[in-house]
N, C-alpha and C positions, 0 to 999 in steps of 0.2 A: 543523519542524512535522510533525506527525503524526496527522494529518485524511485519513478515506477523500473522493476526489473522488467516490462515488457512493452512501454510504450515510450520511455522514457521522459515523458512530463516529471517537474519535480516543482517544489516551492520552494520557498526565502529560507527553510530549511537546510538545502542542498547549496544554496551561492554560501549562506554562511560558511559552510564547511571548506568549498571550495576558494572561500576568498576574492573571485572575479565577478565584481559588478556589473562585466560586462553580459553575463548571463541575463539581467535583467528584458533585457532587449530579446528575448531568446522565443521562438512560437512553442517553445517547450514549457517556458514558463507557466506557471498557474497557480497563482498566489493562494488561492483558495480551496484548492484540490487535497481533499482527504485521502492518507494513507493507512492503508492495514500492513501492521509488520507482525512478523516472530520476535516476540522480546521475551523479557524480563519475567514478565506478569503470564500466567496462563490465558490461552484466549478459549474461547469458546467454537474453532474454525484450523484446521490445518492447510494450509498452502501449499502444501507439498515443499517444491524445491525451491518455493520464494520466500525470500526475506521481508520484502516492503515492495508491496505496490498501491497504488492509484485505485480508487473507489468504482472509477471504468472498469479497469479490468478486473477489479476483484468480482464485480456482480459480472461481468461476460464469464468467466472462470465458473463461478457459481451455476449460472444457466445451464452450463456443460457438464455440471456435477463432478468439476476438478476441485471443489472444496468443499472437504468434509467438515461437515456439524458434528461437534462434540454431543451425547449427552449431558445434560446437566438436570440437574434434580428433581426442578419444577418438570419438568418433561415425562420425568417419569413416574410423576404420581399421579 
């Protein structure tokens, strides 16, 4: 799925899942819109209480200093 938790844009991600085409039509739509999630894979970034959002609001979040930067190695040498 690929729905922001906080503006709610999402892309071709999110009708897949949802199955309604009709979504396409939607001003939410954004075919091209990058999301940041919590998965699988370690990121480099904690989100706090979000799962997947939209490259908007993750860099507004960021400005505000609601996501934290991991260390990682190069950083600290």
């Amino acid at each position: 799925m690929a729905k922001c938790e906080i503006c709610d844009d999402f892309n071709e991600d999110h009708i897949d899942n949802e199955g309604d085409d009709s979504l396409y039509e939607s001003e939410q739509y954004k075919p091209n819109l990058y999301f940041y999630w919590h998965g699988d894979i370690e990121e480099d970034y904690d989100m706090g209480e979000y799962e997947c959002i939209c490259v908007s609001c993750f860099n507004g979040l960021d400005l505000q200093g609601e996501i934290k930067w991991k260390k990682v190695k190069k950083d600290i040498d």
